[in-house]
C-alpha positions as CSV (number, residue, x, y, z in Angstrom):
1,X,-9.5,-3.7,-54.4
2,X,-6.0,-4.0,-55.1
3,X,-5.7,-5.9,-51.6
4,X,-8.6,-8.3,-51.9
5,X,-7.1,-9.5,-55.5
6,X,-3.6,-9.7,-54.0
7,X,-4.6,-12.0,-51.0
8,X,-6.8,-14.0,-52.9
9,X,-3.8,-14.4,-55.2
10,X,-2.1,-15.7,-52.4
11,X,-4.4,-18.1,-51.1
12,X,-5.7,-19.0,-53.9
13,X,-3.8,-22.9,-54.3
14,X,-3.6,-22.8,-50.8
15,X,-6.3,-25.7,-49.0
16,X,-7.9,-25.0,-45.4
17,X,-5.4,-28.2,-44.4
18,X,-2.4,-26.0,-46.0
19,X,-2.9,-23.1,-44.4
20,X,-3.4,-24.9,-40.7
21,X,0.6,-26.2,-41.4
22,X,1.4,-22.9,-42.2
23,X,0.0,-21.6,-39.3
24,X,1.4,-23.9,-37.1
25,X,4.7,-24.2,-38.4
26,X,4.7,-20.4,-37.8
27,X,3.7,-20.4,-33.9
28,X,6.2,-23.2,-33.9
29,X,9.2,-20.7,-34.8
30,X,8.2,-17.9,-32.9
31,X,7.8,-20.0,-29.3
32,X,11.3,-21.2,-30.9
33,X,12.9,-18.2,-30.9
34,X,11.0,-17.0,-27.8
35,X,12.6,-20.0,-26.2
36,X,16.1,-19.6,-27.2
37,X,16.0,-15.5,-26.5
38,X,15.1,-16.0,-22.7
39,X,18.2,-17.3,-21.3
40,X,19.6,-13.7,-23.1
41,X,16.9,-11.6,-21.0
42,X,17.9,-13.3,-18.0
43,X,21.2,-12.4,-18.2
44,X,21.1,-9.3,-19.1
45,X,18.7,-8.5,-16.2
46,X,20.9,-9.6,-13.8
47,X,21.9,-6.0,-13.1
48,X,19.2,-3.4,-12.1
49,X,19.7,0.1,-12.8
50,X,18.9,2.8,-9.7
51,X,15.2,3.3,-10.8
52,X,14.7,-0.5,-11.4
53,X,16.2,-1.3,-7.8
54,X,13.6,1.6,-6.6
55,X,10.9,0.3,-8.2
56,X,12.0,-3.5,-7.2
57,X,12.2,-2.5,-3.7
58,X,8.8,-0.4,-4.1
59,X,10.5,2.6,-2.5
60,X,11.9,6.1,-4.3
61,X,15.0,6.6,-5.9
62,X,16.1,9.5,-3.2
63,X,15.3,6.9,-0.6
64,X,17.7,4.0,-2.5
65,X,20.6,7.1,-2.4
66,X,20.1,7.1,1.1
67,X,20.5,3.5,1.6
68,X,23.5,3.5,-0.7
69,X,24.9,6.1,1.6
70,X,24.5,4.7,5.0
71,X,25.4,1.3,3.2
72,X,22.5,-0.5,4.2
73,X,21.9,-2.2,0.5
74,X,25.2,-3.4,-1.5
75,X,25.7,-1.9,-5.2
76,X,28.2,-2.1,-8.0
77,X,29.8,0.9,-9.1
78,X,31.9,1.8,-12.3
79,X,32.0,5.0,-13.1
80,X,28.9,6.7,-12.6
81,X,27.2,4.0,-13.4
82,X,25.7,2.2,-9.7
83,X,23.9,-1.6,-10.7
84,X,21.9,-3.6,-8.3
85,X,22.0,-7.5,-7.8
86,X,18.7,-9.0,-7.7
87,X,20.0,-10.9,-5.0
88,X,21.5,-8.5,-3.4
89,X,18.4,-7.1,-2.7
90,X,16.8,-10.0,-2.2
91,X,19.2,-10.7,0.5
92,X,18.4,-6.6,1.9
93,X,14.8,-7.5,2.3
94,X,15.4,-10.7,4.1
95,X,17.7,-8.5,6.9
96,X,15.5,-6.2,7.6
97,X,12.2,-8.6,7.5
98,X,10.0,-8.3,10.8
99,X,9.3,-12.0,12.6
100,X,6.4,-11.7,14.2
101,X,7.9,-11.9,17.6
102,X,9.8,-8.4,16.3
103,X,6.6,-6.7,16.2
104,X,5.8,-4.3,18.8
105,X,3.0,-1.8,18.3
106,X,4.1,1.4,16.3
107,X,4.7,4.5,18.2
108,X,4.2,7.9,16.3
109,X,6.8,10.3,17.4
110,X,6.5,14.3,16.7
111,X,9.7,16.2,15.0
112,X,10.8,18.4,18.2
113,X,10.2,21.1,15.6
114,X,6.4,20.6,15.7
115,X,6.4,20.2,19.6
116,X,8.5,23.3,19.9
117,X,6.4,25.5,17.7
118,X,3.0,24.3,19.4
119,X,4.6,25.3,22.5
120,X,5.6,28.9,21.5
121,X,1.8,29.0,20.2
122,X,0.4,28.5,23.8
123,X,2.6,30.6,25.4
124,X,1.9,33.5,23.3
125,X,-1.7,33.5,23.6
C-alpha cells in the first residue's frame, strides 16, 4: 500500500501534458549521453584481445596462435599482452580472399598415417 500512496504522491500535481515533457526530456538525455559515449567505445575497441580476433575472424584461438606464429596476421605485443587491429585483420581477410578465377575444385587428401595403416590392415589379412 505504501507504494501505491507514494506514487500517487508523486503524480499527484503532475498533468498527462506534464508528464509527456518529463518523459521526453528524459529520452532526450539518455540518446544524449548515448551519443556523446560512442566516440569512447569506438576507441577503445580499436584493439581486439586474442579471443575477440578469434571470434572476429570466426576461427579458434589455437588456430589465431598458429597464425601469429607463422606470421600470417600482424599483432601488437607488450608484455604478454598480444592486441589485434581491426584493420589489420581486415586487411588478413582481404589477402587470403579467393576470386573466383582462384577457385579450383577441392581435393581431399588422406594423412599418410591413414593410408599407411589401411595398408598394413590388408596385408595382414
Amino acid at each position: 500500500m505504501s507504494s501505491v500512496t507514494t506514487t500517487s504522491t508523486l503524480l499527484e500535481g503532475v498533468t498527462s501534458q506534464g508528464l509527456r515533457n518529463l518523459i521526453c526530456e528524459a529520452v532526450e538525455l539518455a540518446f544524449a549521453a548515448r551519443a556523446n559515449a560512442s566516440p569512447q567505445k569506438q576507441d577503445s575497441g580499436q584493439f581486439l584481445t586474442r579471443k575477440e580476433a578469434a571470434s572476429y575472424l570466426r576461427i579458434s584461438v589455437p588456430s589465431l596462435q598458429r597464425h601469429i606464429r607463422d606470421r600470417r596476421i600482424e599483432c601488437v605485443r607488450m608484455g604478454r599482452r598480444v592486441l589485434f587491429r581491426r584493420e589489420d585483420l581486415d586487411a588478413c581477410l582481404q589477402r587470403n580472399a579467393i576470386s573466383d578465377d582462384d577457385r579450383a575444385p577441392l581435393r581431399l587428401r588422406r594423412s599418410p598415417r591413414r593410408r599407411n595403416d589401411r595398408m598394413a590392415s590388408r596385408t595382414s589379412r
